[in-house]
C-alpha positions as CSV (number, residue, x, y, z in Angstrom):
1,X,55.4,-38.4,37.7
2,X,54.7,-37.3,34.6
3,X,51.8,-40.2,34.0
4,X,50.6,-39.1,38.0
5,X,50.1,-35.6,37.2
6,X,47.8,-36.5,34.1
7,X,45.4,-38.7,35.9
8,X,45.3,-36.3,38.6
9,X,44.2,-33.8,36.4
10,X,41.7,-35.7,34.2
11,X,40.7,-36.9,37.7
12,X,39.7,-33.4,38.6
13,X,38.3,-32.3,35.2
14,X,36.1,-35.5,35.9
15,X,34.7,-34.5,38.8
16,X,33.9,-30.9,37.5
17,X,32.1,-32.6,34.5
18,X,28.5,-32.0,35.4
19,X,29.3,-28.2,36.1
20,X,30.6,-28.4,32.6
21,X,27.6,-30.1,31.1
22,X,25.3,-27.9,32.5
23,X,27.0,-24.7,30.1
24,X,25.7,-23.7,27.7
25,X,28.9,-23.4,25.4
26,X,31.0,-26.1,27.0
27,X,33.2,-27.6,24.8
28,X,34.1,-31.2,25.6
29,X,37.0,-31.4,23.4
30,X,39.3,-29.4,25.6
31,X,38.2,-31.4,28.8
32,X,41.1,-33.7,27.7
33,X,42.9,-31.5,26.3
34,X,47.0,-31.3,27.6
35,X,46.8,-27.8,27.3
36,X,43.1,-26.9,28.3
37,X,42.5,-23.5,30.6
38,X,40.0,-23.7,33.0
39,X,37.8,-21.2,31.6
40,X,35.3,-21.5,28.9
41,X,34.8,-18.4,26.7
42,X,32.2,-17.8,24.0
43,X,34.6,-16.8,22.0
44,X,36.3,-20.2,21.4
45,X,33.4,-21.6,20.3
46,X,34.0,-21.7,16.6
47,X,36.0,-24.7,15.5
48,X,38.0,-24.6,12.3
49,X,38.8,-27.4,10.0
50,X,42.6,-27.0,9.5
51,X,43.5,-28.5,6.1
52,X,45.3,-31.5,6.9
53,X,42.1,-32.9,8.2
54,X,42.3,-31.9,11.6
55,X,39.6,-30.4,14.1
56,X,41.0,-27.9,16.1
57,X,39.8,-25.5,18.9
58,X,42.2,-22.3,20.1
59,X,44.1,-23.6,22.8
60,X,43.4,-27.7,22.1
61,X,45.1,-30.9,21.2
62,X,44.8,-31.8,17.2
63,X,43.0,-34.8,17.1
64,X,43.5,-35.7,13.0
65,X,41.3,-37.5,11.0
66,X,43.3,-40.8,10.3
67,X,41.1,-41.5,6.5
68,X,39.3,-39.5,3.9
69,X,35.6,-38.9,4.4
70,X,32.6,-37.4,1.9
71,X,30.2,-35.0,3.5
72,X,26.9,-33.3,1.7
73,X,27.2,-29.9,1.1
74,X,24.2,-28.8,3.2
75,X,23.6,-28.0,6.8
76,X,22.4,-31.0,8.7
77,X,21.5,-31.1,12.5
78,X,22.7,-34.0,14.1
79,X,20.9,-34.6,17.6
80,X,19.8,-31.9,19.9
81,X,23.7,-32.5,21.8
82,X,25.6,-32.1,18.6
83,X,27.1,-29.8,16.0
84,X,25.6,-28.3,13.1
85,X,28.1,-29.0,10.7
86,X,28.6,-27.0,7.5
87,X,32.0,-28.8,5.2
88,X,32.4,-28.6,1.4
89,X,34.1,-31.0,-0.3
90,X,36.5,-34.1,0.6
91,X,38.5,-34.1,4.1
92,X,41.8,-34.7,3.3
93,X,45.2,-33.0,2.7
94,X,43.5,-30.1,0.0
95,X,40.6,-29.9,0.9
96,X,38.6,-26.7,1.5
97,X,36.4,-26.2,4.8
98,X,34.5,-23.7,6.7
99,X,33.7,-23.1,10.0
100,X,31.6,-24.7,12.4
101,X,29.5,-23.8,15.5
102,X,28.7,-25.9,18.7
103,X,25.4,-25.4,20.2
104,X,25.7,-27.5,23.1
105,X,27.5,-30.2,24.9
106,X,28.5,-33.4,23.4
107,X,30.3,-36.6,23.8
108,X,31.6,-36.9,20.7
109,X,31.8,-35.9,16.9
110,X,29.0,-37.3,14.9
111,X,29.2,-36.5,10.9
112,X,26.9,-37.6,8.6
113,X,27.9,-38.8,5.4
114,X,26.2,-37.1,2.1
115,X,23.1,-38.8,0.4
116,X,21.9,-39.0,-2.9
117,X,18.4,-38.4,-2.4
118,X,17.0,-34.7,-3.5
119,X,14.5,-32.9,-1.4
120,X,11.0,-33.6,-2.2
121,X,7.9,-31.7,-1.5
122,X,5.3,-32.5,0.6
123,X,6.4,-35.0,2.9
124,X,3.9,-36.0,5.5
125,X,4.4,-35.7,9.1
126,X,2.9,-39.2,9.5
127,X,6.0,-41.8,8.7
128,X,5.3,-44.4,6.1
129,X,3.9,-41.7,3.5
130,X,5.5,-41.6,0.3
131,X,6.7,-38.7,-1.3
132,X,3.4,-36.3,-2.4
133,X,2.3,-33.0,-3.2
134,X,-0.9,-31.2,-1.4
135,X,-2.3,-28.9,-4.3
136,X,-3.5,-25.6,-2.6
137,X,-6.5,-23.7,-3.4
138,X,-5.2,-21.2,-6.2
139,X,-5.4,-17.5,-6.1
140,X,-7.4,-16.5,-9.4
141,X,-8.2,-13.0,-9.7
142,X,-6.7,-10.5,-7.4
143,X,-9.3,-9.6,-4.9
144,X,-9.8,-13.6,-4.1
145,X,-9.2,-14.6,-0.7
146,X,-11.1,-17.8,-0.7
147,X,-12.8,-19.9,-3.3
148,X,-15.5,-23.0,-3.6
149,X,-15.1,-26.0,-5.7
150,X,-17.8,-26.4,-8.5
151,X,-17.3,-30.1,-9.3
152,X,-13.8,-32.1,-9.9
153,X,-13.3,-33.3,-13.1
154,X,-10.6,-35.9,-12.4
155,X,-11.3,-38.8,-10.1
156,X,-8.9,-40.3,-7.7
157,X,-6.7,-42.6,-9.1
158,X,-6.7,-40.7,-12.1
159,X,-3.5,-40.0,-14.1
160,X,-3.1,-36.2,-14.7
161,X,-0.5,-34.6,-17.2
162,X,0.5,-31.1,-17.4
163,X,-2.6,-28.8,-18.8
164,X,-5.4,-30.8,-17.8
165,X,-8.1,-29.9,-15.9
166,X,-8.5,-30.7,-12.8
167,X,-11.5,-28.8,-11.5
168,X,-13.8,-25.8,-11.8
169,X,-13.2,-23.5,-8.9
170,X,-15.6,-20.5,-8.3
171,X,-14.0,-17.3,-7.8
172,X,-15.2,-14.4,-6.7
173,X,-15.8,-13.2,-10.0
174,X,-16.5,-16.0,-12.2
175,X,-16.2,-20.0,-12.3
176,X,-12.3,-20.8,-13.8
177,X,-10.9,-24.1,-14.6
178,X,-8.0,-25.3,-12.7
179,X,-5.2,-27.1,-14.6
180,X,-2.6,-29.6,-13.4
181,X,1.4,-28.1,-13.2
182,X,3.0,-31.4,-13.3
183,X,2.4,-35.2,-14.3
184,X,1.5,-38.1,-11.7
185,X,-1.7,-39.7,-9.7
186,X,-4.7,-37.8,-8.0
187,X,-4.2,-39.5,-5.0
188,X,-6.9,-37.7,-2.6
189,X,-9.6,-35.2,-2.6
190,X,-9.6,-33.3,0.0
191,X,-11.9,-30.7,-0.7
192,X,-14.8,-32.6,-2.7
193,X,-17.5,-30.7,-5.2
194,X,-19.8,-28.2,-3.6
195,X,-17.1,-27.5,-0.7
196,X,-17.2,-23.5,-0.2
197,X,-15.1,-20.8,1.3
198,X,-12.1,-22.6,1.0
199,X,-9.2,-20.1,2.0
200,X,-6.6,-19.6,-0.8
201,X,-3.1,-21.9,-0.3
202,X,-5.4,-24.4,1.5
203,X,-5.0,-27.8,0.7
204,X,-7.6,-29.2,-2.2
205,X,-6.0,-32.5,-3.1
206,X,-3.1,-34.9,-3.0
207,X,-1.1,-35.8,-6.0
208,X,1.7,-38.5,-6.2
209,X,4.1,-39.7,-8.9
210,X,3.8,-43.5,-8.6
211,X,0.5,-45.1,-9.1
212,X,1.4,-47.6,-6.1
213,X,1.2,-45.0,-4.0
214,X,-2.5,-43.8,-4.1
215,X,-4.1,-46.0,-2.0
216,X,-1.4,-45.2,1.2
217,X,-3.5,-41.7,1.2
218,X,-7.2,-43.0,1.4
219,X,-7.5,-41.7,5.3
220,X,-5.2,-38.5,4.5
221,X,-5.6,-35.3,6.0
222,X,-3.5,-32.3,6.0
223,X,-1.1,-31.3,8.5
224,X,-3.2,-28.6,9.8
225,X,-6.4,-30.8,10.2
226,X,-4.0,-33.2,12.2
227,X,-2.8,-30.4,14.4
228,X,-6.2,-29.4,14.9
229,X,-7.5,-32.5,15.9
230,X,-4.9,-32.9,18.2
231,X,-5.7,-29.5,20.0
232,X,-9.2,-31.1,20.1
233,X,-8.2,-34.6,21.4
234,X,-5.6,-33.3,24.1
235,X,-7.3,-33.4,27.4
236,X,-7.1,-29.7,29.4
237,X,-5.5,-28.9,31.9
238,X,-7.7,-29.5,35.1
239,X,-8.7,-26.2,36.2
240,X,-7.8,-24.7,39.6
241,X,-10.3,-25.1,42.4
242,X,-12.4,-21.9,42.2
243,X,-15.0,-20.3,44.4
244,X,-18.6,-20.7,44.8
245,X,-20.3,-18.1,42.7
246,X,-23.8,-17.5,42.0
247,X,-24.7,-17.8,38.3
248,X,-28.1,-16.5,37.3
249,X,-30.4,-19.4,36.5
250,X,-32.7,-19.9,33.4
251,X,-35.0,-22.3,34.6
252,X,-37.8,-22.2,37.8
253,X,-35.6,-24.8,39.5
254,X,-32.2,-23.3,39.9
255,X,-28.9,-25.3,38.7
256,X,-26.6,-26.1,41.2
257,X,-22.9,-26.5,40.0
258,X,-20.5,-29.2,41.8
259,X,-18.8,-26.8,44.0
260,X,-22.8,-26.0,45.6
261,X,-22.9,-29.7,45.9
262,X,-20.1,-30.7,48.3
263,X,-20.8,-32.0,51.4
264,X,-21.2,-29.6,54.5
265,X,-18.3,-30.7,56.3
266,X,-15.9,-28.9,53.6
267,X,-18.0,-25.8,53.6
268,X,-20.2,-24.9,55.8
269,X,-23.0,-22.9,55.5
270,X,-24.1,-20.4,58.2
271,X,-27.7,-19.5,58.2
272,X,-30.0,-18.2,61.0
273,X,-32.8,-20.6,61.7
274,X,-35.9,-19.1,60.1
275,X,-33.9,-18.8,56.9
276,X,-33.1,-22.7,57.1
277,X,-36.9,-23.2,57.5
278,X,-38.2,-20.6,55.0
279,X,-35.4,-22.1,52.5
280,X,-36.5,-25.6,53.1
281,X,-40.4,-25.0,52.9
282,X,-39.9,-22.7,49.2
283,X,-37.2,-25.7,48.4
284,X,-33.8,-23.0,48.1
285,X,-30.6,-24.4,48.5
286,X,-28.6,-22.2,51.1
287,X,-25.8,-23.0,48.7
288,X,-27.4,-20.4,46.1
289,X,-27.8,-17.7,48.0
290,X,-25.0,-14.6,49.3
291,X,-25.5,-14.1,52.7
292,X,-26.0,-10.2,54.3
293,X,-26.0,-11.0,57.9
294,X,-23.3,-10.8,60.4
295,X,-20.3,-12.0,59.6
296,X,-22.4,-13.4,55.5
297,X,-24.9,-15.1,57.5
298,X,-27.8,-16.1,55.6
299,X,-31.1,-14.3,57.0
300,X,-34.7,-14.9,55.8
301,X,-34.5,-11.4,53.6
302,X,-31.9,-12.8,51.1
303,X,-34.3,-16.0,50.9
304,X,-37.2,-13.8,50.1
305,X,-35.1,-11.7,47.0
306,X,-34.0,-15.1,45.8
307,X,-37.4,-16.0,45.2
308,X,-38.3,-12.5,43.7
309,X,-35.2,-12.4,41.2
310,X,-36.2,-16.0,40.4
311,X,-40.0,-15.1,40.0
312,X,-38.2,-12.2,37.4
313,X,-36.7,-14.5,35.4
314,X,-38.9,-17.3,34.7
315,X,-41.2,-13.7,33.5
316,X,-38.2,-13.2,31.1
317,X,-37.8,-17.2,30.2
318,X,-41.8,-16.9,29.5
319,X,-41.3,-13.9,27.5
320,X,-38.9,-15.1,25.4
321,X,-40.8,-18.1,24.6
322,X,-43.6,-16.0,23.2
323,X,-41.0,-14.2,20.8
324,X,-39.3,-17.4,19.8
325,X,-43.1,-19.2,18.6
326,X,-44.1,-15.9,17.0
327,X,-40.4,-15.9,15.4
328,X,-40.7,-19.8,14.4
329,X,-44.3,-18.5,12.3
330,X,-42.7,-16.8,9.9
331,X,-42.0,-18.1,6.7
332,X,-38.9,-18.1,5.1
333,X,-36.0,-19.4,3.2
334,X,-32.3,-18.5,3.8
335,X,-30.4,-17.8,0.4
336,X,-26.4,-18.1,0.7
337,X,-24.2,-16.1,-0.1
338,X,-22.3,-17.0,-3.8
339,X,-18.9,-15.7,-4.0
340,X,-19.3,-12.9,-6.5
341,X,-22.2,-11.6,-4.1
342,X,-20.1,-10.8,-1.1
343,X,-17.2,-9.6,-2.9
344,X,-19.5,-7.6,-5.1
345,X,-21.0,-6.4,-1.7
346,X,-17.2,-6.0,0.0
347,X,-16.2,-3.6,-2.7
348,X,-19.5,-1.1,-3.1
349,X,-19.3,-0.9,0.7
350,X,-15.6,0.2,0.7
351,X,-16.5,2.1,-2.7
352,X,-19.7,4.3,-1.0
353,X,-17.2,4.9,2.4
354,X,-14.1,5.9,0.8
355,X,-14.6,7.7,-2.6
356,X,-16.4,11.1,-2.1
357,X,-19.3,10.9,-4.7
358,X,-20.6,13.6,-6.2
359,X,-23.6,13.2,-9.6
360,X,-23.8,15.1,-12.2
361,X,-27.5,14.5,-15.0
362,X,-27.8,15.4,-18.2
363,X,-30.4,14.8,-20.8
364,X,-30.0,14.0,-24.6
365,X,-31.6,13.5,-27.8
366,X,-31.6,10.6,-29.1
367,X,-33.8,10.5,-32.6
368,X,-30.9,11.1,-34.8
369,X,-29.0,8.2,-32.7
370,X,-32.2,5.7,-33.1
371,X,-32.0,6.8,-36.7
372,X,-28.9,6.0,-37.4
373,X,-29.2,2.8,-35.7
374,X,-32.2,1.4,-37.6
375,X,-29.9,2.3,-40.8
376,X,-27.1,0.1,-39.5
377,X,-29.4,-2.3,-38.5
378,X,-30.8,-2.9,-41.8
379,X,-27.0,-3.5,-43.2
380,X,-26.5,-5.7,-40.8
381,X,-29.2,-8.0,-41.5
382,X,-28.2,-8.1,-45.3
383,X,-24.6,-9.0,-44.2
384,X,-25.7,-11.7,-41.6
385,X,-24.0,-9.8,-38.8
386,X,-26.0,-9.1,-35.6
387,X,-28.3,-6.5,-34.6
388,X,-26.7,-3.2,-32.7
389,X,-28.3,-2.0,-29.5
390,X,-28.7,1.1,-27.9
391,X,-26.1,-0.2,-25.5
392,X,-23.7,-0.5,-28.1
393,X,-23.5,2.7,-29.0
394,X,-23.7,4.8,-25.8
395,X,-20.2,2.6,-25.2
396,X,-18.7,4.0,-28.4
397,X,-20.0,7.2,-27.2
398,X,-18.7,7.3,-23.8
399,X,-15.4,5.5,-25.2
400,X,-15.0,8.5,-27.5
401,X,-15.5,10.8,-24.8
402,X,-12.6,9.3,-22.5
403,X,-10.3,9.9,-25.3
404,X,-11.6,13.4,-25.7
405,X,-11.7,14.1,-21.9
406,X,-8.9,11.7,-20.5
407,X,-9.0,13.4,-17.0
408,X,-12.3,11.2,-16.1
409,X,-10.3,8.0,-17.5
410,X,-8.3,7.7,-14.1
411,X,-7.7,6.4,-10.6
412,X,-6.8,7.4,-7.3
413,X,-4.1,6.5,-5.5
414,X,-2.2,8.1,-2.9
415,X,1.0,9.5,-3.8
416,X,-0.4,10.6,-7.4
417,X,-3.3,10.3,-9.6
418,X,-3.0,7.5,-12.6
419,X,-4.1,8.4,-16.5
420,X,-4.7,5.5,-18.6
421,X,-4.2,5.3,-22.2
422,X,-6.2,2.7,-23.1
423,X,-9.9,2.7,-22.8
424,X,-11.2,0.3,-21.7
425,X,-14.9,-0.1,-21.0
426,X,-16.8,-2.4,-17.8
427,X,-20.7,-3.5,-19.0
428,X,-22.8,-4.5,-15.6
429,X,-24.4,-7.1,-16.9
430,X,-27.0,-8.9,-14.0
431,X,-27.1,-12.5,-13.5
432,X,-28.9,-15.1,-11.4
433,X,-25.5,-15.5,-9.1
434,X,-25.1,-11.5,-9.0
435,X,-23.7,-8.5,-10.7
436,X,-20.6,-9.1,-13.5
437,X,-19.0,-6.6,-15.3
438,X,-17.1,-8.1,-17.8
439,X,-15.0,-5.3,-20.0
440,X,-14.2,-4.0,-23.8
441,X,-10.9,-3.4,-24.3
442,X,-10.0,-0.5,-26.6
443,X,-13.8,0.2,-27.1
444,X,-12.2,3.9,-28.8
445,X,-10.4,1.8,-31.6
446,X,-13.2,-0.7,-32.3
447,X,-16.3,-0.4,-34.2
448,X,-19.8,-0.6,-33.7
449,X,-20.3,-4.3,-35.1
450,X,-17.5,-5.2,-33.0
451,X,-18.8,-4.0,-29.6
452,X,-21.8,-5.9,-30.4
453,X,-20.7,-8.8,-30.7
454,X,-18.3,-8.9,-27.8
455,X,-20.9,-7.1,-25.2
456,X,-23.3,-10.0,-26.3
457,X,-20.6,-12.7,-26.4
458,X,-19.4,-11.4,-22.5
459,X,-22.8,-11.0,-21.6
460,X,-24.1,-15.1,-22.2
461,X,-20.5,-16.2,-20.7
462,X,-21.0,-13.9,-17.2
463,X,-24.9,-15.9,-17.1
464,X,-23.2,-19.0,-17.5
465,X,-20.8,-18.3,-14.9
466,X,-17.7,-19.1,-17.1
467,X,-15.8,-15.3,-17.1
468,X,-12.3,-15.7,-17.2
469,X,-9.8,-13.3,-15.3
470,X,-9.2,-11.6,-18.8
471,X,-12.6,-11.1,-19.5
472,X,-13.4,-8.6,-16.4
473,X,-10.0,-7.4,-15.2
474,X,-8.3,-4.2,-16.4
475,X,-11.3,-2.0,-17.0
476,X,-11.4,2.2,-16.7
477,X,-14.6,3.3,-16.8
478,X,-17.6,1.2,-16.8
479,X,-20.9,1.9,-18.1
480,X,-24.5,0.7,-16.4
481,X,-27.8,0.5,-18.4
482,X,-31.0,-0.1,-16.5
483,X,-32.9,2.3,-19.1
484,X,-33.4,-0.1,-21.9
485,X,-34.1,-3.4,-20.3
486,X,-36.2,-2.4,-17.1
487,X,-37.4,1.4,-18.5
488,X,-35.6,3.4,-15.4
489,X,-35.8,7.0,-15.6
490,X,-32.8,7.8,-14.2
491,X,-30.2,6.6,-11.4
492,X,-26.8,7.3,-10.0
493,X,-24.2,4.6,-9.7
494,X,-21.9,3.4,-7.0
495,X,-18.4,3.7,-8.7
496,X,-16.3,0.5,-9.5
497,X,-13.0,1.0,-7.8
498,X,-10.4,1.8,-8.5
499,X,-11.8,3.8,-11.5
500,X,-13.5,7.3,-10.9
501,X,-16.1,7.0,-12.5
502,X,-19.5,5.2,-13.7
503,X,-22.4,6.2,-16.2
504,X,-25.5,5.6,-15.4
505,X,-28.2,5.4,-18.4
506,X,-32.0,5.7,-18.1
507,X,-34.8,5.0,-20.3
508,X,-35.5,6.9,-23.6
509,X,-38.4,8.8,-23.2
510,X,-40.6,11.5,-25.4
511,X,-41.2,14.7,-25.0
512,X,-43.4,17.4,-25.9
513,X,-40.7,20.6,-27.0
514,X,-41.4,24.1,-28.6
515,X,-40.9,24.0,-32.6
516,X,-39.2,26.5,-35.2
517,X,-42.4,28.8,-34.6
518,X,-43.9,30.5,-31.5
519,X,-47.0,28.2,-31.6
520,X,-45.0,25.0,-32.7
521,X,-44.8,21.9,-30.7
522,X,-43.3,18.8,-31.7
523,X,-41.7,15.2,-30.2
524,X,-38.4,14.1,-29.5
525,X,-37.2,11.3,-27.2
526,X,-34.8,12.3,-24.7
527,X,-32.6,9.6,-22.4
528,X,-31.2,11.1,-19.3
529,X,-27.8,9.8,-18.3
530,X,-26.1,10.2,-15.0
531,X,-22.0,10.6,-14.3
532,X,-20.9,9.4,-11.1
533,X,-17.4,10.9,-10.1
534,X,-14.6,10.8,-7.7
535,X,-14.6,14.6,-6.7
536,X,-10.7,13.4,-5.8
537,X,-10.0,12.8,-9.5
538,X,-13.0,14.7,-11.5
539,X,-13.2,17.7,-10.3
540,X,-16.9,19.5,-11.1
541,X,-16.2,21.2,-14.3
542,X,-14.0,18.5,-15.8
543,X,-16.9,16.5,-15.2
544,X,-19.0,18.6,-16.9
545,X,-16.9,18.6,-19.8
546,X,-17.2,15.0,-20.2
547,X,-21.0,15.0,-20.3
548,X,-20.9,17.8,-23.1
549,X,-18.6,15.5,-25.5
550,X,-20.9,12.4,-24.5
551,X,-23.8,14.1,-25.5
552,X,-22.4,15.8,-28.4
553,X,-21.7,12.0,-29.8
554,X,-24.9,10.8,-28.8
555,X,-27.0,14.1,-30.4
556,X,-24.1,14.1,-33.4
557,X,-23.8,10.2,-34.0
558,X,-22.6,10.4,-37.4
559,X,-19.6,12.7,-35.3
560,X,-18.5,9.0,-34.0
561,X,-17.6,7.9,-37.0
562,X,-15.1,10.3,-38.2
């Protein structure tokens, strides 16, 4: 009896087995079970490892694990119908465990025993890759969003070792060399020399470990190429059968789509005879034309405004003709944009629609300060050192100033306004690829000779494009001088954010002024200079107050050397 009533009620449990398989949190252990319930709660649908081996459900038959077994100690997914398993350790009489969920219906436990093989990077999507690396495009300087490669300088096939270069990458301030992080093969180049406005993390290259392995990648491309050629290559869905609707035509003959074209007996045209015969003499298919008769019969008026709206636009088709040929007769050449152009561009725009400007111009007198520098010049040239500019010593004068006045060596933000200590110093300097300001650091602490020699050393590096990330980030001021090498009067700015402010320097010019006596006259050459200022940071007077030290330096220069 006791043998009866179990097959009766496998028997049953059976039969109910597709209801059961159809939830979502069945549990097919208890199906069997002796003392199973009926009902299948969410709640029951953690399984615990007990420690003699067993796997156990609240209300089900142990079922113990006759032999030891070794299982990794990471999550693995099994198959769509099975567990996710998490166990530690060894199964057997001490062993530790943890819970385990089960996502779906199964038909048995499946474990997988632990391998030794680590996780890898870059494994392909395609099978039958080895295991690679795809090299991204780097992020080199804060404001860089995408980059273009100057040339590689590694070949593939070539071995590549930690430190050495692999290619030039141009930035959007300057041209950096990229080093290799870790030793193998250059197996593929993805992005070759000359390829631009690459996005940053997008892959460049392929690098393996064995050299075996390089030619499996010679038809390589990265995961997202694949996926997008796959969008490409999946036919679409065939569209739904739409309506005939007019579209305006281009040409004197009109274009009829496919739906026009079907034969009458699907759709069937209604027209009243003189339209049919003024449509067939002017050559208009009825299939064209919008009917405004009874019931959207066609009449002979909508025939005639066809022909007038056509007549309109072959007027307009002419019409553009004429522009295009009088377009195609100018003469030109389209320059692309280099990197350092559009973020130079990005920044001035933001900088000339966020920062309130405001200008303040002062002139100065500069014959002591031209004095002083044909004196240092001359010491100079007996020590072999190079020759001091102008240039150079309007930095150490606005330099000094920044230290005196360090209100206008600032920035903006929004919870509070930051003072900086150090003083450092941006030089515009203009290129053939655009405008670099590469900065002096400390330009308060150094001397004259000094800032000569690294404003000229900055200045041939930023015209052959090599400016490292060091040699133009972390600048507080900045200082632009279009009065000594193209003889501008005077200018204002825009500001280089996020600093608050920007001198501009014109040309040195001279003057008639009135002399120690009433009928006196005499010469003296004056340069005017220009302070551009945050009115958020610098206010009016503050600004003021900087000028008057400047000038005091630049009318006092012996002052900047105390």
């Amino acid at each position: 009896m006791t043998y009866a009533s179990h097959i009766l009620l496998h028997s049953k449990k059976i039969r109910n087995a597709p209801t059961l398989l159809r939830h979502e949190h069945a549990i097919l252990v208890r199906w069997f079970s002796k003392d199973s319930r009926p009902s299948v709660d969410r709640s029951n649908d953690i399984l615990k490892i007990r420690q003699n081996g067993s796997v156990t459900g609240e209300g089900d038959r142990v079922y113990n694990s006759p032999s030891t077994a070794t299982f990794s100690q990471s999550y693995r997914s099994i198959n769509p119908g099975i567990f996710t398993i998490s166990l530690v350790g060894t199964l057997n009489g001490n062993a530790s465990s943890k819970a385990m969920k089960l996502g779906s219906p199964m038909a048995g436990l499946v474990f997988n025993k632990s391998s030794q093989v680590r996780p890898r990077r870059g494994f392909s999507t395609d099978s039958g890759l080895p295991p690679h690396q795809e090299i991204g495009m780097p992020s080199l300087s804060p404001t860089m969003t995408e980059g273009n490669i100057a040339r590689w300088l590694k070949k593939e096939g070539d071995k590549v070792s930690p430190g050495e270069v692999l290619c030039e990458v141009e930035t959007d301030k300057a041209t950096v060399e990229m080093e290799c992080m870790e030793e193998g093969y250059l197996a593929k180049i993805i992005q070759g020399d000359g390829a631009k406005e690459i996005k940053v993390g997008e892959a460049i290259a392929i690098t393996v470990e064995e050299e075996d392995d390089v030619a499996k990648f010679k038809d390589y491309k990265p995961a997202t190429s694949d996926a997008g050629a796959e969008d490409k290559g999946s036919p679409a869905p065939s569209p739904p059968k739409k309506e005939v609707v007019q579209e305006p035509v281009s040409s004197p003959e009109p274009k009829l789509s496919k739906a026009s074209a079907a034969p009458p007996s699907e759709d069937r045209i209604f027209a009243s005879p003189l339209a049919r015969k003024f449509a067939e003499d002017h050559n208009v298919p009825l299939a064209s034309i919008k009917g405004t008769g009874p019931d959207g019969r066609i009449v002979k008026a909508d025939i005639e405004e066809y022909l007038a709206s056509r007549g309109k636009e072959v007027s307009a088709t002419t019409s553009k003709a004429k522009d295009s040929t009088t377009a195609a007769a100018l003469d030109y050449t389209d320059l692309p944009h280099t990197q350092i152009r559009k973020v130079t561009a990005s920044r001035l725009l933001l900088s000339k629609q966020t920062i309130p400007h405001y200008y303040l111009t002062v002139d100065t007198c500069v014959d002591k300060l031209m004095d002083l520098r044909s004196q240092l010049n001359s010491l100079q040239e007996g020590s072999g050192g190079k020759r001091i500019s102008i240039n150079d010593l309007v930095i150490k004068a606005a330099a000094l100033a920044l230290r005196k006045v360090p209100q206008c060596n600032s920035s903006w933000t929004n919870d509070y306004i930051r003072q900086y200590h150090n003083v450092n110093i941006n030089v515009a300097v203009q290129t053939d690829n655009g405008l670099y300001v590469p900065v002096i650091r400390d330009a308060d602490k150094k001397g004259l000779s000094r800032i000569s020699e690294e404003v000229k050393h900055l200045a041939q590096k930023a015209k052959e494009n090599t400016l490292k990330p060091e040699d133009y980030e972390g600048g507080t001021f900045t200082v632009s001088n279009l009065g000594g090498p193209f003889g501008i009067k005077q200018f204002c700015a825009i500001i280089n954010p996020p600093q608050s402010g920007i001198l501009a320097v014109g040309s040195a010019e001279k003057r008639v002024i009135p002399g120690s006596g009433s009928d006196e006259f005499k010469f003296a050459s004056f340069m005017s200079v220009t302070l551009s200022c945050d009115h958020r940071v610098i206010d009016g007077a503050i600004g003021a107050e900087w000028l008057k030290a400047f000038k005091g330096y630049i009318e006092n220069p012996e002052s900047m050397l105390l």
